[in-house]
N, CA, C and O atoms as CSV, one atom per row, in Angstrom:
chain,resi,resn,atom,element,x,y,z
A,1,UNK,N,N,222.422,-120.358,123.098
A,1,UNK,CA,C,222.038,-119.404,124.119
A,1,UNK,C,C,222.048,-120.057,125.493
A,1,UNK,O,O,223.054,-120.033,126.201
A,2,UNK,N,N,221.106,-120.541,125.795
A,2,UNK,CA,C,221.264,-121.581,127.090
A,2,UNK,C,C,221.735,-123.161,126.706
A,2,UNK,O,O,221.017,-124.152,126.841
A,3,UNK,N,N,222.702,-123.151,126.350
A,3,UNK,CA,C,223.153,-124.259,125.683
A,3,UNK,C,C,223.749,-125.143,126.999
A,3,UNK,O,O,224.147,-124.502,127.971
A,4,UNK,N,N,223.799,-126.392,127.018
A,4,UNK,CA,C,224.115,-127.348,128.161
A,4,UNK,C,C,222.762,-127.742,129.277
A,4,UNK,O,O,222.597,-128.724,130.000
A,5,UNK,N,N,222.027,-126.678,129.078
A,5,UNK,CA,C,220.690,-126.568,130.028
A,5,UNK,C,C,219.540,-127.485,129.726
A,5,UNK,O,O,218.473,-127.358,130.327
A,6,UNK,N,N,219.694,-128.230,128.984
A,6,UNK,CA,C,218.702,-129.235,128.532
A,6,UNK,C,C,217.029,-128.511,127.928
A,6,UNK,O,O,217.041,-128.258,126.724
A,7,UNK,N,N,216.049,-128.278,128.469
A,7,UNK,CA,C,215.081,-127.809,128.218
A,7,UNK,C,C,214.515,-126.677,128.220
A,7,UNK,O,O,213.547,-126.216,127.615
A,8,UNK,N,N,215.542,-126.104,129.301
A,8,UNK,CA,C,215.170,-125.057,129.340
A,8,UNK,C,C,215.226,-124.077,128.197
A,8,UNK,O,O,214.286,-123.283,128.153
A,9,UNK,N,N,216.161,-123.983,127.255
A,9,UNK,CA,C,216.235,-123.333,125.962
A,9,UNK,C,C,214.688,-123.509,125.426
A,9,UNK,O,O,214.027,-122.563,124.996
A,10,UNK,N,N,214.407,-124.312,125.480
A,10,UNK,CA,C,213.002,-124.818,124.803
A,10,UNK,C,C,211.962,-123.597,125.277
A,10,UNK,O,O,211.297,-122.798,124.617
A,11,UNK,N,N,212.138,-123.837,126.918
A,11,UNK,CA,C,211.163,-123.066,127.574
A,11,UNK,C,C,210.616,-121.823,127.686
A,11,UNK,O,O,209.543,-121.272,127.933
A,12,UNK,N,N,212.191,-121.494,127.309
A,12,UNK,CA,C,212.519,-120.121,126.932
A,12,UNK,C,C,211.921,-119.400,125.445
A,12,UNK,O,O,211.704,-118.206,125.239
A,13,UNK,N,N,211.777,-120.337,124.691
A,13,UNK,CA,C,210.978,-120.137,123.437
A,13,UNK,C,C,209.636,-120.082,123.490
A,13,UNK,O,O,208.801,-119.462,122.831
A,14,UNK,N,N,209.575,-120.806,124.349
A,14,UNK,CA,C,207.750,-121.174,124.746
A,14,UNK,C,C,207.313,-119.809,125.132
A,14,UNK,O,O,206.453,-119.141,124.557
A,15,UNK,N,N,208.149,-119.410,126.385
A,15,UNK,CA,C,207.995,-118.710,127.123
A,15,UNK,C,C,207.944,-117.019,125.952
A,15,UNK,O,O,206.868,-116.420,125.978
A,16,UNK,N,N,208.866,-116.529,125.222
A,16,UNK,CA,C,209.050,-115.895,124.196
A,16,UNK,C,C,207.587,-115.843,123.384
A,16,UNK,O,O,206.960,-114.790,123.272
A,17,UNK,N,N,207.167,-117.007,122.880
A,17,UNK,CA,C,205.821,-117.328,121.682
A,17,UNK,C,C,204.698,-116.897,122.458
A,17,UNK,O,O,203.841,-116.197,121.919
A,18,UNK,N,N,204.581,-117.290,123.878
A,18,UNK,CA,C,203.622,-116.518,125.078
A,18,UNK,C,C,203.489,-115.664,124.772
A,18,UNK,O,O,202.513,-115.414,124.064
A,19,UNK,N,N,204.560,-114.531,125.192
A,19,UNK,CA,C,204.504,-113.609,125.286
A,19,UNK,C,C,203.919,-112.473,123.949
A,19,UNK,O,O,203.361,-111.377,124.006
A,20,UNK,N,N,204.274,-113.174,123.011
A,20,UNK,CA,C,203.893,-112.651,121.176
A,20,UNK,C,C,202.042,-113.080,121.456
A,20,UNK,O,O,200.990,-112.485,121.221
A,21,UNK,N,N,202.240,-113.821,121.795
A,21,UNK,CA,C,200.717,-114.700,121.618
A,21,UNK,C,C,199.713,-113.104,122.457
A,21,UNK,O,O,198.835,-112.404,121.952
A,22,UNK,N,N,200.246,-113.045,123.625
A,22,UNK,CA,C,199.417,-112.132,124.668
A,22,UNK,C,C,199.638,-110.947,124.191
A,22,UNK,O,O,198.953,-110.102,124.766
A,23,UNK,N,N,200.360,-110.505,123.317
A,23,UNK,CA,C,200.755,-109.254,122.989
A,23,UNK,C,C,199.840,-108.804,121.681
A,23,UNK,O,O,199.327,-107.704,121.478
A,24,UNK,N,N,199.775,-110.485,120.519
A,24,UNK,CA,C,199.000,-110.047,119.164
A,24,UNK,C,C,197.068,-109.918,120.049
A,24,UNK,O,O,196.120,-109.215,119.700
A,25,UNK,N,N,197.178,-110.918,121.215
A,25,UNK,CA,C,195.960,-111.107,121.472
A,25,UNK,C,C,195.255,-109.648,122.322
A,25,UNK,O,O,194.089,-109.462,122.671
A,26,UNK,N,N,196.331,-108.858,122.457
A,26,UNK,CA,C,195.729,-107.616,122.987
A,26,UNK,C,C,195.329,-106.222,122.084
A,26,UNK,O,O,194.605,-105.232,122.188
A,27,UNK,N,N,196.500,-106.953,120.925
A,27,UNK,CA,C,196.231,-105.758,119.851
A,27,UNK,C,C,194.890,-106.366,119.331
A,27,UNK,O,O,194.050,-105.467,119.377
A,28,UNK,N,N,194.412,-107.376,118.914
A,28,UNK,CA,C,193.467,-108.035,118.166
A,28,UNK,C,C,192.004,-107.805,119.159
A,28,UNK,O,O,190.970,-107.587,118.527
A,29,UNK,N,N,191.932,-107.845,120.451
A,29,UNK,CA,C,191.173,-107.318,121.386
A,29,UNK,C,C,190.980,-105.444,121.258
A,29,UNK,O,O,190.004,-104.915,121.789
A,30,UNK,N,N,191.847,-104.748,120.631
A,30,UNK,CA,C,192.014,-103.753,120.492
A,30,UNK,C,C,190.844,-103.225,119.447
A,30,UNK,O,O,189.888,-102.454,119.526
A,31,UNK,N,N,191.409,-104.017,118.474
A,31,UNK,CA,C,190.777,-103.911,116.623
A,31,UNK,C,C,189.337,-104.090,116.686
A,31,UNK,O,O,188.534,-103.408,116.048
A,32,UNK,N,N,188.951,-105.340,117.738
A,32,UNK,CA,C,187.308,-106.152,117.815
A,32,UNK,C,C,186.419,-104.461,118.314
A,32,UNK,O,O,185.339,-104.100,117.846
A,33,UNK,N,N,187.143,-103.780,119.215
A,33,UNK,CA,C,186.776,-102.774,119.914
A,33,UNK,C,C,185.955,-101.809,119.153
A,33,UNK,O,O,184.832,-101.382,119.422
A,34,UNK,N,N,187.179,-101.392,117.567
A,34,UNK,CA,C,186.661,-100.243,116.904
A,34,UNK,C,C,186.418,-101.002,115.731
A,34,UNK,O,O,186.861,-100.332,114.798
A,35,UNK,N,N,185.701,-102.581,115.103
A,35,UNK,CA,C,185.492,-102.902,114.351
A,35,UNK,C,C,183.789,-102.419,114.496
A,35,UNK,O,O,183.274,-102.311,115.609
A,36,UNK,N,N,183.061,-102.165,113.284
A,36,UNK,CA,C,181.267,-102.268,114.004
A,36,UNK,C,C,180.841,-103.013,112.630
A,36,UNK,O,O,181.251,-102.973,111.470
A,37,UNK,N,N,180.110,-103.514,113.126
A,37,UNK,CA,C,179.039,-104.566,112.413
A,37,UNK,C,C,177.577,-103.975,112.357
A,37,UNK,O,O,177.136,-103.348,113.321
A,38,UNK,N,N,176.953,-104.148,111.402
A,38,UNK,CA,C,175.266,-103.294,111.361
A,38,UNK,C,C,174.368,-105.020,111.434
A,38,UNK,O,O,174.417,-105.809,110.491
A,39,UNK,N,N,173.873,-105.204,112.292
A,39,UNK,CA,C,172.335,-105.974,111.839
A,39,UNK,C,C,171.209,-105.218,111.625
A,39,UNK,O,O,171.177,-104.013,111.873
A,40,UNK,N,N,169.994,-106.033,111.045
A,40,UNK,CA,C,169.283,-105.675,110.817
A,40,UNK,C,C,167.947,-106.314,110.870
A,40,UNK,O,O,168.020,-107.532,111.035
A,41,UNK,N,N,166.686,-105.813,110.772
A,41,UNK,CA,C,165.028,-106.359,110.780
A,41,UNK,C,C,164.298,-105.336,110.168
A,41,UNK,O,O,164.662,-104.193,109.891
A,42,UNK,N,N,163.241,-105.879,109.994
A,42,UNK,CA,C,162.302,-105.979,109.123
A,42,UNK,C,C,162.818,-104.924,108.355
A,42,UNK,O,O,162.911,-103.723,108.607
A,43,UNK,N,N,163.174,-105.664,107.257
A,43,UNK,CA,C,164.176,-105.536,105.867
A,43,UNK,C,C,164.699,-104.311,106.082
A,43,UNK,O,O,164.482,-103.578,105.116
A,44,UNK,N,N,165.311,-103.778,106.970
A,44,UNK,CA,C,166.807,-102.611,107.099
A,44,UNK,C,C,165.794,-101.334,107.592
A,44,UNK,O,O,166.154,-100.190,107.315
A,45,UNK,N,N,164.393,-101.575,108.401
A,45,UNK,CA,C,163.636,-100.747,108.643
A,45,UNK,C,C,163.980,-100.268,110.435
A,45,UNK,O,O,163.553,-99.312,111.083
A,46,UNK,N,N,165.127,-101.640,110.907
A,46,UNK,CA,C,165.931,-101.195,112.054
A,46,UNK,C,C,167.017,-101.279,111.945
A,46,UNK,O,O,167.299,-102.290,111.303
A,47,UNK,N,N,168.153,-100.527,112.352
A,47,UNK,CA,C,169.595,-101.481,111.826
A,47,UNK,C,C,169.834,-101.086,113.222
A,47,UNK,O,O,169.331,-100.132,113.815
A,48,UNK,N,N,170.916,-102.207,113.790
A,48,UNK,CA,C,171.759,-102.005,115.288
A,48,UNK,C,C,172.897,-101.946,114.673
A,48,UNK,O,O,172.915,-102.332,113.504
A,49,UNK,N,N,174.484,-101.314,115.464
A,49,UNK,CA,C,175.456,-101.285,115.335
A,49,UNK,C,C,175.764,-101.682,116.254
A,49,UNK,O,O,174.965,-101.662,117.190
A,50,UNK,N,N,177.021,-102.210,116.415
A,50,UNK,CA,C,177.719,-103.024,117.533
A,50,UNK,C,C,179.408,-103.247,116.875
A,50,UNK,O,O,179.769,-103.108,115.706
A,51,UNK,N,N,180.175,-103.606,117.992
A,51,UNK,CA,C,181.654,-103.283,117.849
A,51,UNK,C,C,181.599,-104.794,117.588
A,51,UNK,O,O,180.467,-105.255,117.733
A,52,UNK,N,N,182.822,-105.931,117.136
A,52,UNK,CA,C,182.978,-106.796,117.065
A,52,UNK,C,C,182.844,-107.517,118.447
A,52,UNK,O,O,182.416,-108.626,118.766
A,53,UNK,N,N,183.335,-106.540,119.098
A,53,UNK,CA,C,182.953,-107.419,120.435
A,53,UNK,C,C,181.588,-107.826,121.094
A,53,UNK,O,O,181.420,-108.701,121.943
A,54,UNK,N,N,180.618,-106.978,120.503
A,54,UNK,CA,C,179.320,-107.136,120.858
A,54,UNK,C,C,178.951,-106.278,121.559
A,54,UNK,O,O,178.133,-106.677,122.389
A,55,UNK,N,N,179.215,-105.115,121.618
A,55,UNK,CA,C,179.001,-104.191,122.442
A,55,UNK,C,C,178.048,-102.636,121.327
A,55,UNK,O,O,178.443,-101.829,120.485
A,56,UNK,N,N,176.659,-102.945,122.018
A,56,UNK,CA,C,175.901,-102.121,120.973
A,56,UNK,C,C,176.481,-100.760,120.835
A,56,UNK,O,O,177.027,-100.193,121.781
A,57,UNK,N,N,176.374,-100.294,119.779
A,57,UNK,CA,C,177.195,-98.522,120.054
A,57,UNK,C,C,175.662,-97.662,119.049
A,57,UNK,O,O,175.749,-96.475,118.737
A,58,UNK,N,N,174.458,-98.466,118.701
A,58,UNK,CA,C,173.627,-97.143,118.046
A,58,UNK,C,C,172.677,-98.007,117.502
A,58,UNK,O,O,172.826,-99.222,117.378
A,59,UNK,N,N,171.728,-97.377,117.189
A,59,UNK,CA,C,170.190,-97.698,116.687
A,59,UNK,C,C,169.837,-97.062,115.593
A,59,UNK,O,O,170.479,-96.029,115.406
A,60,UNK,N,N,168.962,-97.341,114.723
A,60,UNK,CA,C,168.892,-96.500,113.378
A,60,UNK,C,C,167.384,-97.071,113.335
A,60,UNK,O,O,167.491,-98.295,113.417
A,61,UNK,N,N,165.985,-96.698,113.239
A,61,UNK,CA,C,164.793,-96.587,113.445
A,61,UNK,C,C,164.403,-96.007,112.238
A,61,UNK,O,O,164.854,-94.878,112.046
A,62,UNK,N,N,163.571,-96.554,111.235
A,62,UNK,CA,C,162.949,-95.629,109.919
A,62,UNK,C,C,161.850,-95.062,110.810
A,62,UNK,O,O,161.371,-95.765,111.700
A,63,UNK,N,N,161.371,-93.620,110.569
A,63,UNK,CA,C,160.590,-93.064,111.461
A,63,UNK,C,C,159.101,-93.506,110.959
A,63,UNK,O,O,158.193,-92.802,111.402
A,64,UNK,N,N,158.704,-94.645,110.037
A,64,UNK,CA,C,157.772,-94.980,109.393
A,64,UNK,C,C,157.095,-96.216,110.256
A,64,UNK,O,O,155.950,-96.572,109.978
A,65,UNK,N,N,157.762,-96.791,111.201
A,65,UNK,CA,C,157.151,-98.019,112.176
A,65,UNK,C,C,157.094,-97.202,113.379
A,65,UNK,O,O,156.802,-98.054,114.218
A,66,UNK,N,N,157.192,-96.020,114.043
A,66,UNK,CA,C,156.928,-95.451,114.819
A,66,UNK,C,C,154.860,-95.028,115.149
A,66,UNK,O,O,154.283,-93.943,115.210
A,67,UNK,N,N,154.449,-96.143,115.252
A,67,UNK,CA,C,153.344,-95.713,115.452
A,67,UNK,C,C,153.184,-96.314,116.677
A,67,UNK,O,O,153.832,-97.294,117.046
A,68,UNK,N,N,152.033,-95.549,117.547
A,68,UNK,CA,C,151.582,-95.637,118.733
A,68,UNK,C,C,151.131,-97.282,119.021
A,68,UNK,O,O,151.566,-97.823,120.037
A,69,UNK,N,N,150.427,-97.884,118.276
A,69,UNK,CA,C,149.680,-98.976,118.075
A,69,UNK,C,C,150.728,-100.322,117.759
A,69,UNK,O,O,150.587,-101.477,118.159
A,70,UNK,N,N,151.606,-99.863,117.071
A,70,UNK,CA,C,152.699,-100.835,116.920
A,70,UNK,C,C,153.996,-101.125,117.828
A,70,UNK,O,O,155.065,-101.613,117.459
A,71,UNK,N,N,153.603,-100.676,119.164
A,71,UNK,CA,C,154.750,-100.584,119.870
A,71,UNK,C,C,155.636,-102.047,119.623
A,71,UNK,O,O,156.811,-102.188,119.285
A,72,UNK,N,N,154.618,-103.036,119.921
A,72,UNK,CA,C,155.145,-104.376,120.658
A,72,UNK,C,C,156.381,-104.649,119.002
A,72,UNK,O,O,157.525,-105.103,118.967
A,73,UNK,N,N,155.607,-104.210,118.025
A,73,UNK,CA,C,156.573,-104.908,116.702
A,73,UNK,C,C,157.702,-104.083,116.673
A,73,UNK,O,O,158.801,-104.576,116.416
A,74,UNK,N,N,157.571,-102.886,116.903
A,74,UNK,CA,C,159.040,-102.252,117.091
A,74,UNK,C,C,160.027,-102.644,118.223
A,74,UNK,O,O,161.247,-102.749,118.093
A,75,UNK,N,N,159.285,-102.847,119.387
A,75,UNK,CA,C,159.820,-103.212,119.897
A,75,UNK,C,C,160.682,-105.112,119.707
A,75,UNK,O,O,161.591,-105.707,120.285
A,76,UNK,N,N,159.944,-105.355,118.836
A,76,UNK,CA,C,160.448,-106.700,118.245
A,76,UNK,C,C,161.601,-106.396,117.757
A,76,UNK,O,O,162.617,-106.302,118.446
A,77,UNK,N,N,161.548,-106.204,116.456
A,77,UNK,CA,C,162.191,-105.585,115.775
A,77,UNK,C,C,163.590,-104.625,115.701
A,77,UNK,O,O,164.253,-104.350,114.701
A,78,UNK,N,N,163.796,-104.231,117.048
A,78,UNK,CA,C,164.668,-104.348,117.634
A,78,UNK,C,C,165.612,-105.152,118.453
A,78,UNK,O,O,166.827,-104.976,118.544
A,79,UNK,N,N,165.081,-105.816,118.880
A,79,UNK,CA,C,165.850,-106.513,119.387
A,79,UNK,C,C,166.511,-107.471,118.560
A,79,UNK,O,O,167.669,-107.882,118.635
A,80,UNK,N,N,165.162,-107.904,117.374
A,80,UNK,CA,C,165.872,-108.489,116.107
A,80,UNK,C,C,167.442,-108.313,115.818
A,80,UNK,O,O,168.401,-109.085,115.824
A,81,UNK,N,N,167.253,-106.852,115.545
A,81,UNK,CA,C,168.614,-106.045,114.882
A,81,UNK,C,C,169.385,-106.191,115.716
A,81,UNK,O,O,170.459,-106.364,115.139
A,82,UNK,N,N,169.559,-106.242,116.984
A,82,UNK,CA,C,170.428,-106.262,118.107
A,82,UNK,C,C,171.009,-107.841,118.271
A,82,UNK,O,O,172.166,-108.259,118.311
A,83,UNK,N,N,170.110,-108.323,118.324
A,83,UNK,CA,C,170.396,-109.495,117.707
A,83,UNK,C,C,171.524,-109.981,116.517
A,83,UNK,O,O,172.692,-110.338,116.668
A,84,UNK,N,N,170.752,-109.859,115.345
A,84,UNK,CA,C,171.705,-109.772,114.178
A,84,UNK,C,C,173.259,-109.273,114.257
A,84,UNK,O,O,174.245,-109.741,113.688
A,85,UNK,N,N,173.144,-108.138,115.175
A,85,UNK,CA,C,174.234,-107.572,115.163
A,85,UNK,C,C,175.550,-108.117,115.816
A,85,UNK,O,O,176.734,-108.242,115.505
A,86,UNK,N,N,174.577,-108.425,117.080
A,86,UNK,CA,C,175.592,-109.244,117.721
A,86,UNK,C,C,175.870,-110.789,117.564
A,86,UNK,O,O,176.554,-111.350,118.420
A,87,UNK,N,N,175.341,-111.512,116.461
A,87,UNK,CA,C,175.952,-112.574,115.940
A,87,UNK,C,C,176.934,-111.991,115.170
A,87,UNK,O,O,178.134,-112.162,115.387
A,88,UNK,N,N,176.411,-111.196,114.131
A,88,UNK,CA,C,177.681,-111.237,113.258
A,88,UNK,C,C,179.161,-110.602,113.915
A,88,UNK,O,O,180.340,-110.812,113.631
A,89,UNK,N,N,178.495,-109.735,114.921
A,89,UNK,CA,C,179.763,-109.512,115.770
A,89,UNK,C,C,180.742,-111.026,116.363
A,89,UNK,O,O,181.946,-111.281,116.393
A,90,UNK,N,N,179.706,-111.650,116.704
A,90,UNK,CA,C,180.190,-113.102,117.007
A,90,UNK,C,C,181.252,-113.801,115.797
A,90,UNK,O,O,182.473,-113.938,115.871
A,91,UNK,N,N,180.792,-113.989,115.242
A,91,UNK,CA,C,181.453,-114.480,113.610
A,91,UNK,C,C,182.484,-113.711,112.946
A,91,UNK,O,O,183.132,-114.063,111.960
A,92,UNK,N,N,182.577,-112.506,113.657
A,92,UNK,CA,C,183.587,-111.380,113.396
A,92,UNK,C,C,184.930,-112.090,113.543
A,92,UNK,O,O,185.915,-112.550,112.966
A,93,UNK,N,N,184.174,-111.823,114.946
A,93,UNK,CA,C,185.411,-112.467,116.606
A,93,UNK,C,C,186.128,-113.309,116.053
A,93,UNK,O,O,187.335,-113.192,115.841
A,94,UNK,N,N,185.357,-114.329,115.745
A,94,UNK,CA,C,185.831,-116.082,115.794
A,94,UNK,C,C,186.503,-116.132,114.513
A,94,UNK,O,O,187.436,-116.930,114.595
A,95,UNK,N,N,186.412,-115.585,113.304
A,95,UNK,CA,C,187.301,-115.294,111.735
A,95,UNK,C,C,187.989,-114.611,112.201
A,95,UNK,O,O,189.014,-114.807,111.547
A,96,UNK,N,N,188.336,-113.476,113.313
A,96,UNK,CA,C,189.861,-112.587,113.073
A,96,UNK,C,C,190.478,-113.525,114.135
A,96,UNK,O,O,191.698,-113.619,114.273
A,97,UNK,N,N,189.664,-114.154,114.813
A,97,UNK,CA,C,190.844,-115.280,115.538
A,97,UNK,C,C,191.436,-116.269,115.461
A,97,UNK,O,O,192.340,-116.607,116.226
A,98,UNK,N,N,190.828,-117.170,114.096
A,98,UNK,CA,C,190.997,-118.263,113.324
A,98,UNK,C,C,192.283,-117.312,112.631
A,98,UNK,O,O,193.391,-117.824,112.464
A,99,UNK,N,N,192.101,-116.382,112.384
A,99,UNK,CA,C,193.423,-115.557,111.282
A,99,UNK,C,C,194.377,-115.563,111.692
A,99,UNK,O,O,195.422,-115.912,111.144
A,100,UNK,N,N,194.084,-114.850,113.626
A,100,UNK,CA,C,195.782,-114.654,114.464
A,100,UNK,C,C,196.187,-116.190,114.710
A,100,UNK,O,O,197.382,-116.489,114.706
A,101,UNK,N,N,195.188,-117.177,114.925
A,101,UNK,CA,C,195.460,-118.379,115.129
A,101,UNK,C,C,196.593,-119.190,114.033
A,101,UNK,O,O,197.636,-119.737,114.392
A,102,UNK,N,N,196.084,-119.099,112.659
A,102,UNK,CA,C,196.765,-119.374,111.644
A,102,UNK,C,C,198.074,-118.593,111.457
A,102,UNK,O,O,199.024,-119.255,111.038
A,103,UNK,N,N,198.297,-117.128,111.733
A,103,UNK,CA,C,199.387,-116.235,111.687
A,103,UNK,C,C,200.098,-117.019,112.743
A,103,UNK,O,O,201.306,-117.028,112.506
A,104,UNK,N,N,199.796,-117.644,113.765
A,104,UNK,CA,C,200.700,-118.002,115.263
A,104,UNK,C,C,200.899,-119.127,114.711
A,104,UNK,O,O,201.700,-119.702,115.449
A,105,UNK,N,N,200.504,-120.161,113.363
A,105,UNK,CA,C,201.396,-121.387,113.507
A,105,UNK,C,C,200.335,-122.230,114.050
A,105,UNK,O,O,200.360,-123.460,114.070
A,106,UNK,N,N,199.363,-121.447,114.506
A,106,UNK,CA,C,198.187,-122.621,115.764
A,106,UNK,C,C,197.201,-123.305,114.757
A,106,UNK,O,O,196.712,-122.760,113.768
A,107,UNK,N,N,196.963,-124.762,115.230
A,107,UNK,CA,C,195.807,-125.728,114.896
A,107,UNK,C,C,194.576,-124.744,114.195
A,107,UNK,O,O,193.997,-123.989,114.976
A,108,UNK,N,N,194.258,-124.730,113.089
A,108,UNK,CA,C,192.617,-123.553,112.369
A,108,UNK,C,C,191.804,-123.963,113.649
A,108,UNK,O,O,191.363,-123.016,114.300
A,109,UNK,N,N,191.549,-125.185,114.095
A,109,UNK,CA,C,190.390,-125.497,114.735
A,109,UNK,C,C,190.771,-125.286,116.260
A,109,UNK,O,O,190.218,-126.017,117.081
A,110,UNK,N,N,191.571,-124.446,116.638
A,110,UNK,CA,C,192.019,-124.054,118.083
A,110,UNK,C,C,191.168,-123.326,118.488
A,110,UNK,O,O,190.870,-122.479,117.646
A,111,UNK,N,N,190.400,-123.224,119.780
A,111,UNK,CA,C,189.515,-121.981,120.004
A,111,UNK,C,C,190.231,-121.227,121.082
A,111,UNK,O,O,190.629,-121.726,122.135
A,112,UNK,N,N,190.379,-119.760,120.655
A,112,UNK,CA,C,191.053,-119.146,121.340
A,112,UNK,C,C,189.938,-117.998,121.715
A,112,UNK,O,O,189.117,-117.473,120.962
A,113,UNK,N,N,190.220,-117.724,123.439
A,113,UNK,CA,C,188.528,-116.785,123.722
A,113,UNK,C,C,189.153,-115.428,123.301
A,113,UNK,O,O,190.265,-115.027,122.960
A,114,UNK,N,N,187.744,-114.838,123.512
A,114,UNK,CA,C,187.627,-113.089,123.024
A,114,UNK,C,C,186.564,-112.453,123.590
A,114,UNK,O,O,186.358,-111.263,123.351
């Protein structure tokens, strides 16, 4: 193809694998979007939802810790779940990117952001 050109053929590949790279990394930014993850506290009596990306999308409250007197633990307790949620959203991230990482040919231990 660019034959006689010394490196540039090379570059041109590079340049090509870029472009795949930014392209899987937008679909895969896509997927994190409408993936959701549930955490949870005091044993599934809150659950949070959240997208892989970490972005909360809902709350789920047993209407049984709703008492006047218990604000501060619900209010714990939430954040717990929000919490939870958004680690495992974290751990989501970082396994479907270790995956595109491995699909691209790339080092397992490459960190690629999200």
């Amino acid at each position: 193809m660019l034959k006689g050109l010394g490196g540039l053929g090379d570059m041109a590949k590079m340049m090509k694998a870029a472009q795949e790279m930014q392209g899987k990394m937008a679909e895969l930014q896509e997927q994190l979007g409408r993936m959701v993850v549930v955490g949870e506290a005091g044993a599934g009596l809150v659950k949070a939802r959240c997208t892989a990306k970490g972005e909360v999308t809902g709350l789920d409250i047993d209407p049984s810790i709703l008492v006047a007197s218990e604000k501060e633990v619900v209010e714990d307790l939430i954040l717990a779940a929000i919490h939870d949620a958004q680690a495992k959203a974290a751990a989501r991230g970082a396994s479907e990117m270790q995956k595109m990482a491995a699909d691209l040919g790339l080092p397992a231990d490459m960190k690629l952001p999200f």
